[in-house]
Steps between C-alpha positions, in 0.01 A plus 500: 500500500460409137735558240435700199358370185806357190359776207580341169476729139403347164455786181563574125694793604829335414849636658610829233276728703460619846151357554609204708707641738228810536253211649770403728537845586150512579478210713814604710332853591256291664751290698834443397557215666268282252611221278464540150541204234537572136294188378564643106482851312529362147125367398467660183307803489128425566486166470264358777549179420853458559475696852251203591709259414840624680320637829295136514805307446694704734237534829566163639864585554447761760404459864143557614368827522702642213370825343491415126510847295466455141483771273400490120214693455397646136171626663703710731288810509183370351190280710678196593538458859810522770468263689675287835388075521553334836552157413525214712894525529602819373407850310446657173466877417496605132242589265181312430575360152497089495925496568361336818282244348742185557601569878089567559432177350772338677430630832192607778407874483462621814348840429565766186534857581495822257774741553248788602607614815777827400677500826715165399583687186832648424286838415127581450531563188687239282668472197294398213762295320739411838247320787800290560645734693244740641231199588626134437887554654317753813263250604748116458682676788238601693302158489878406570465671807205314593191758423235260474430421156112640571640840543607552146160580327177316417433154554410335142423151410755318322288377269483803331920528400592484190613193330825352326474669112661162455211195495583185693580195352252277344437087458486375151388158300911442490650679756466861647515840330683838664701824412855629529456694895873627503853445288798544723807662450666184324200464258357231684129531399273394843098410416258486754464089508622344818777299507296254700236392212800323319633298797648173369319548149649487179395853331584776240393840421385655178556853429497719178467130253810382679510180781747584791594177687405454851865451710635459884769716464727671205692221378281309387530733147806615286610838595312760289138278492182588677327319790253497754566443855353564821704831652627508894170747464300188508315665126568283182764684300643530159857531454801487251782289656786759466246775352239753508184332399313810532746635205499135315194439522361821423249465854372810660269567873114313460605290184259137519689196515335158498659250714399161418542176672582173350300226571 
């Protein structure tokens, strides 16, 4: 007999209100004997981008099969979608609104499904401003009990989901150009270039008229003085050894940096 599905949560709800442990509620008065993984609860409010960035960081840490619930949804309510994604190794339920975009690029879609079908809801009739609880949490732990994913609604093509708000990376005559996708809680300011593109290359970034040295590891500045480094994310990252370069540096979410290599 298999095991149950791992159920992992990922929201902007943060920890001062009830509205975490209510999804857990939800998802043990379908079977209290699933496991539940708090992946994060402090994105800040509504930002998409930084909800793609944790939950496609975190997937690969989490055996096969997980059910991947992430939860930061300003359309709650409105036309976007609910929807479930079987993915080659695992599951994500959530709403359809590009926080997705870097585990569909990195991954093969099995099949897309729109939340349709009201008997895996909590209650007919749902919440307009709480889907978390009476759609996403309702349905995690039943596709956690198995329900095929096909049962959940309306086959769609995944084609049609919503993108990243954030644009990808792009090549330039010097280099390659990208945004700020998340800051974490130590200021560390993480852009969406891969680590990878400055393998054994001598390189810098330019941000805001200022040139940000490309580094290994922290010491290679004084204490209190930006750098650039690739993160154990595997992103290229700009730091302050010692400090907040988010507060230093005055950087906030989707700022363009430059990152230039020397020749």
């Amino acid at each position: 007999m298999l095991s149950n599905r791992l159920i992992t949560l990922l929201t902007d709800f943060g920890l001062n209100d009830v509205y975490v442990g209510v999804m857990k509620g939800v998802i043990a008065s379908i079977d209290q004997t699933l496991r539940v993984i708090d992946l994060t609860h402090q994105i800040p409010p509504q930002n998409i981008t930084a909800a793609q960035f944790n939950l496609l960081n975190a997937y690969s840490y989490f055996p096969p099969e997980t059910v991947h619930v992430a939860v930061v949804d300003p359309g709650v309510g409105g036309d976007r979608r609910a929807i479930v994604i079987e993915l080659e190794d695992g599951f994500l339920v959530g709403p359809d609104n590009g926080l997705f975009t870097g585990l569909l690029d990195a991954k093969t879609v099995v099949q897309v499904v729109e939340l349709t079908n009201r008997q895996y809801w909590r209650v007919p009739d749902p919440s307009n401003t709480f889907h978390g609880r009476d759609i996403f949490a309702a349905v995690a732990a039943h596709l956690a009990l198995r329900i095929p994913v096909a049962e959940f609604g309306e086959v769609i093509d995944p084609a049609t989901l919503a993108q990243s708000p954030i644009a990808p990376y792009k090549t330039t005559a010097s280099g390659y150009q990208g945004k700020i996708q998340h800051i974490d809680r130590f200021g560390n300011v993480i852009t969406n270039i891969p680590g990878r593109l400055v393998e054994n290359k001598r390189w810098s970034v330019q941000i805001k008229k200022r040139s940000i040295p490309g580094c290994q590891r922290y010491g290679e500045v004084k204490t209190g003085n930006p750098l650039a480094l690739v993160g154990s994310h595997g992103w290229v990252e700009i730091a302050v050894n010692g400090g907040d370069a988010h507060f230093q540096l005055r950087l906030n979410w989707e700022d363009e940096i430059n990152l230039e290599i020397e020749s």
